[in-house]
PAGUMAR-464464 format. One record per residue (C-alpha): x negated, y, z negated; residue in three letters. Coordinates in steps of 0.2 Angstrom, whole numbers. Each point is the difference from the previous one (the first is absolute). Layout:
REM PAGUMAR-464464
      X      Y      Z  res
      X      Y      Z  ALA
...
REM end
This chain:
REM PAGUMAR-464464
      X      Y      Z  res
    161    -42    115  UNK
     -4     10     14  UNK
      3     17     -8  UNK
    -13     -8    -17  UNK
    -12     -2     14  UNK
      2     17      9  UNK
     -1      7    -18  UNK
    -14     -8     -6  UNK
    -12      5     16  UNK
      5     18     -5  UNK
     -5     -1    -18  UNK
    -15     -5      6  UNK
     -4     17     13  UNK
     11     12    -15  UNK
    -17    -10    -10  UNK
    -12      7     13  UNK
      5     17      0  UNK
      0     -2    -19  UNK
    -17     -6     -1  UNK
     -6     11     15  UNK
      7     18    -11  UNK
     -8     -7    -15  UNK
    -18     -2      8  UNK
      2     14      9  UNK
      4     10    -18  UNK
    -15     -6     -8  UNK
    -10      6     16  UNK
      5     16     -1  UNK
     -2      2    -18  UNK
    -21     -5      2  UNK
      0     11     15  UNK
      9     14     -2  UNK
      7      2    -20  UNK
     15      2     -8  UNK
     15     -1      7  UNK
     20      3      0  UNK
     12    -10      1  UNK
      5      6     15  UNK
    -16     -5     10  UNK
      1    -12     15  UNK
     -7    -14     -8  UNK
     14      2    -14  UNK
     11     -1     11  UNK
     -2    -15     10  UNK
     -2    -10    -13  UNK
     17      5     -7  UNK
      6     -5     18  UNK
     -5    -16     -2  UNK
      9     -2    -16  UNK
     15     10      6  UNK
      1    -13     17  UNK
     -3    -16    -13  UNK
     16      8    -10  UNK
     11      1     16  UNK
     -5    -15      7  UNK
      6    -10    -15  UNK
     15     11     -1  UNK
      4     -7     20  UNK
     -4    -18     -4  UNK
     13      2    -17  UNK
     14     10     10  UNK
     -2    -12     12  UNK
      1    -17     -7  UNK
     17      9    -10  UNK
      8      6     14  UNK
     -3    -14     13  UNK
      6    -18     -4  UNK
    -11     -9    -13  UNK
    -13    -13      7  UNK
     -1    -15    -13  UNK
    -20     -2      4  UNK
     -1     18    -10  UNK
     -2      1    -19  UNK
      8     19     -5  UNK
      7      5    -17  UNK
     11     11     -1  UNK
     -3     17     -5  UNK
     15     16     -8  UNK
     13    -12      4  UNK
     -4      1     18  UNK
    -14     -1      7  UNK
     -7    -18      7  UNK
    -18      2     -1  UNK
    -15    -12      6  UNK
     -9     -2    -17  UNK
    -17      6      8  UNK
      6     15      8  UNK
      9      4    -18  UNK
    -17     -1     -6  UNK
     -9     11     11  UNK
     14     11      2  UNK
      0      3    -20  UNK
    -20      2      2  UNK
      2     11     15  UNK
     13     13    -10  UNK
    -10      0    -17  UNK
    -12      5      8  UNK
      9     15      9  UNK
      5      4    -15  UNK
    -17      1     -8  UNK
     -5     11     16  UNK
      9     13    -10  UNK
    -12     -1    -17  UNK
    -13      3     16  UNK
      6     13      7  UNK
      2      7    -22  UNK
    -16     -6      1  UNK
     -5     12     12  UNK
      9     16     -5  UNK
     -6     -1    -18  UNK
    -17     -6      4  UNK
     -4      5     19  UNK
    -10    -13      5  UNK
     -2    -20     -6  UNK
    -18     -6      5  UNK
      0    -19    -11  UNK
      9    -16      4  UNK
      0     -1    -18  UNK
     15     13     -3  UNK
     17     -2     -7  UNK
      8      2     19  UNK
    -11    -12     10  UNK
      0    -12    -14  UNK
     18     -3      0  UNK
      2      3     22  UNK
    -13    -16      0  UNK
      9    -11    -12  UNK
     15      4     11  UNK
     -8     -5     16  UNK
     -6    -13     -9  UNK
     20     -6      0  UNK
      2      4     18  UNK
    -13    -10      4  UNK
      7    -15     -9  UNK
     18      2      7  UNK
     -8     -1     17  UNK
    -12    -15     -4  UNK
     18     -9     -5  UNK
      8      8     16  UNK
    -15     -9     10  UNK
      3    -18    -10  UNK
     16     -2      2  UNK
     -3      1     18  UNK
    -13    -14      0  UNK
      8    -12      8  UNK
     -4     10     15  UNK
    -14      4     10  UNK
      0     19     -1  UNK
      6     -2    -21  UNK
    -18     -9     -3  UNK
    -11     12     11  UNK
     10     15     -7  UNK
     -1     -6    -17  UNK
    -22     -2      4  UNK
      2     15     10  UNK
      8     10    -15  UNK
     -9     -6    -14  UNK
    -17      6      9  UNK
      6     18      1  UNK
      9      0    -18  UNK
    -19     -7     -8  UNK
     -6     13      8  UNK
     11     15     -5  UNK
      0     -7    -19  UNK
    -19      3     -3  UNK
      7     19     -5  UNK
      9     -6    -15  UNK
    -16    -11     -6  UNK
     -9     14      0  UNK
      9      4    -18  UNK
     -3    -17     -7  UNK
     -5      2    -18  UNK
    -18     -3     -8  UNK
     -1    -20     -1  UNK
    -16     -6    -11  UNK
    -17     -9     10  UNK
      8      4     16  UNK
      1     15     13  UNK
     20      1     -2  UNK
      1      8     19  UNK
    -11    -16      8  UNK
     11    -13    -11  UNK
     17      6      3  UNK
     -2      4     19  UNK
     -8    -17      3  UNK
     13    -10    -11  UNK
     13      9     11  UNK
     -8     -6     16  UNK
     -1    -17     -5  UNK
     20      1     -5  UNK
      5      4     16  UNK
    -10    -11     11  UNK
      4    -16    -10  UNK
     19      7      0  UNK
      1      2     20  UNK
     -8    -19      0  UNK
     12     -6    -15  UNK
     16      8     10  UNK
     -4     -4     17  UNK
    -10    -17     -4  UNK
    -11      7     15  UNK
    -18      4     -4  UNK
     -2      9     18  UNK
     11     13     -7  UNK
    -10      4    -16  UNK
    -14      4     17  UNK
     14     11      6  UNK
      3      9    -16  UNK
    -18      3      1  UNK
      2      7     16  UNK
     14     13     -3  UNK
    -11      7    -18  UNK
    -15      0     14  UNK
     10      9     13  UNK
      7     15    -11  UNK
    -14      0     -9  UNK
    -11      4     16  UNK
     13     13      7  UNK
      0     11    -18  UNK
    -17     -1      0  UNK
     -5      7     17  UNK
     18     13      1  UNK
      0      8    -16  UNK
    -16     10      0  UNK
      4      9     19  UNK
     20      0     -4  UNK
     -4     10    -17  UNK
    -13     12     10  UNK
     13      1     14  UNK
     15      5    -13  UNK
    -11     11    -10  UNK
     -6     10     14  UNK
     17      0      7  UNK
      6      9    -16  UNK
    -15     11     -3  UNK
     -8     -9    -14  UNK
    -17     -4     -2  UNK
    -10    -17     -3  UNK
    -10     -2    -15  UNK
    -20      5      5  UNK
     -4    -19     -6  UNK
     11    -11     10  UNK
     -8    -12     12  UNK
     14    -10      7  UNK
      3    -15    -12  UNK
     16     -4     -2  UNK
      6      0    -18  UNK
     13    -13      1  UNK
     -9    -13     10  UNK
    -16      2    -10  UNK
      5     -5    -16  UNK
     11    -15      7  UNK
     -7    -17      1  UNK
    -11     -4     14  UNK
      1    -17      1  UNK
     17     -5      0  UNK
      0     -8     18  UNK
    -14    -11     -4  UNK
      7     -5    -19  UNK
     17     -4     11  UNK
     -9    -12     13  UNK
    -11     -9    -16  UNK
     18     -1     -9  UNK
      9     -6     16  UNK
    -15    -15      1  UNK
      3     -4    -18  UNK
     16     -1      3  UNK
      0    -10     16  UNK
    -11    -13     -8  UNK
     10     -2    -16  UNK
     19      0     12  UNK
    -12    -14     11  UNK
     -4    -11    -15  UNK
     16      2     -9  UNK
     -3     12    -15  UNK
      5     15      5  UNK
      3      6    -17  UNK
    -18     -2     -6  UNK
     -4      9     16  UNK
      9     14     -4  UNK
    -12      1    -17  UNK
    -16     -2      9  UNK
      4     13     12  UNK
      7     12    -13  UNK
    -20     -4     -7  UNK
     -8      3     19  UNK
     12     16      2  UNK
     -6      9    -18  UNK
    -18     -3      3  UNK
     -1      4     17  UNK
     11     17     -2  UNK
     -9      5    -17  UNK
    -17     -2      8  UNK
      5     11     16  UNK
      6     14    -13  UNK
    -17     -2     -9  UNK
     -9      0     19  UNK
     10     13      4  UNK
     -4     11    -16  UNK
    -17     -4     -2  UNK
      1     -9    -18  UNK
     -1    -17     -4  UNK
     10     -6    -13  UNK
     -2    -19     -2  UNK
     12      0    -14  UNK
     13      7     10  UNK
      1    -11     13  UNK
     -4    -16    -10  UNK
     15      7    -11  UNK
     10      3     14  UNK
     -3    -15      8  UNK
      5    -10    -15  UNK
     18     11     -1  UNK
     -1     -3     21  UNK
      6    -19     -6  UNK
     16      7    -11  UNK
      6     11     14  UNK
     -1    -13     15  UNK
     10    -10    -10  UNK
     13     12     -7  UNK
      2      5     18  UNK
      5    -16      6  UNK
     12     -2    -13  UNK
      8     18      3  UNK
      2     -8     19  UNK
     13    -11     -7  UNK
     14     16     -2  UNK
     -5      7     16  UNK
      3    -16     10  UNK
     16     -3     -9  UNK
      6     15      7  UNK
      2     -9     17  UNK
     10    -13     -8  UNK
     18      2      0  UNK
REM end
């Protein structure tokens, strides 16, 4: 499964540059304005897709054309083709969304600029990374009977949480709630309890928190100066009212790192006296409150309805994620 393993550590930098052109295109539309599709930002994020594509194109020409290795699942694919069911996945995720890089760049001829996350383009691009990203979350499980499969998979999910905060930003109106708060911090919870359900290693939900905490500290302190940098490079100016936030970062959750250390406590109890299942639900509980009352610190609202509301769906989530474990581990199991 060596080449699986190669693959899956290269989904997970094609993810980086993926998330690192997106941040960097948000950036540059607060700072700056409008822009083409052509720009640089644009275009490092479609590197990161176009490298996620290829990658799962090697893995799939490779596992056809060398001998076959019984500890890997593949289906066959046009009669020919032997691929590794995750890297099918992302693969189909990668190419959609190449494919919907086109209605972008129509986007952008008809229209000239695209300044919302909620349009027609970025709508679809998100879902479809939103399939790349759970190809590689099935690359990482099937790997985790070993060492560098588990930490990948931590590793991965931390960076992926934090790249899909875009697409929540088009959640729909939900009554009594704050939609954004309740859909970001049910997501949170879903993929800390998932890393712990998989690996059956709390210290690796820490980790998970960790990765989020680690790209979510470099996007917030390079966007601002690598969109001034770019800008002044092209002979563009900066809006009069920036003042150096970064746009991405400031509207991601805060807290994850310490909802990720409470969880992994929870967690380590409940594995500790034997009820690792109800675990999972009280740290689904710990995870929403904790994450809905940063996004209410961090905008300056209270909303004790939210969170207790939240909270309570935190409990439905932990659970559900520990029972969409089941799939990912059986992918290890030939």
């Amino acid at each position: 499964m060596k080449a699986e393993r190669i693959g899956a550590w290269l989904l997970l930098v094609c993810a980086t540059i993926t998330i690192v052109g997106f941040s960097w295109d948000i950036q540059w539309h607060a700072d700056v304005g409008p822009d083409t599709f052509f720009t640089a930002p644009h275009l490092v994020m479609y590197l990161g897709t176009a490298t996620t594509g290829f990658t799962c194109l090697g893995v799939v020409l490779y596992r056809t054309f060398r001998r076959p290795d019984p500890a890997v699942r593949t289906v066959k694919v046009l009669g020919t083709f032997q691929a590794p069911i995750p890297f099918l996945v992302t693969g189909l995720g990668a190419a959609a969304e190449l494919l919907y890089g086109l209605t972008d760049l129509w986007w952008h001829t008809v229209y000239g600029f695209d300044v919302t996350p909620t349009s027609p383009p970025h709508v679809a691009m998100s879902l479809c990374v939103l399939v790349e990203a759970i190809g590689a979350v099935m690359a990482f499980a099937s790997l985790r009977e070993t060492r560098s499969g588990r930490v990948g998979l931590a590793v991965y999910v931390g960076l992926a949480t934090y790249g899909q905060v875009f697409l929540l930003l088009s959640t729909p109106a939900l009554p009594w709630v704050r939609e954004f708060f309740f859909a970001v911090a049910l997501m949170g919870v879903l993929a800390l309890v998932l890393v712990a359900a998989v690996t059956r290693s709390p210290g690796l939900v820490v980790v998970t928190g960790l990765s989020y905490a680690v790209v979510h500290a470099v996007t917030w302190f390079t966007m601002p100066p690598l969109t001034r940098a770019y800008a002044a490079s092209i002979d563009l100016p900066v809006r009069d009212y920036v003042d150096g936030t970064s746009v991405y970062a400031s509207f991601s959750p805060l807290v994850m790192l310490p909802a990720a250390l409470l969880m992994a406590g929870a967690l380590a109890l409940g594995k500790r006296f034997g009820s690792v299942k109800g675990a999972a639900m009280v740290a689904g509980v710990v995870g929403a409150a904790l994450l809905t009352l940063g996004y209410c610190v961090q905008y300056n609202v209270m909303d004790v309805v939210t969170i207790v509301v939240t909270a309570a769906f935190g409990v439905l989530i932990g659970l559900a994620a520990w029972r969409m474990s089941a799939p990912l581990r059986n992918l290890a199991e030939v």
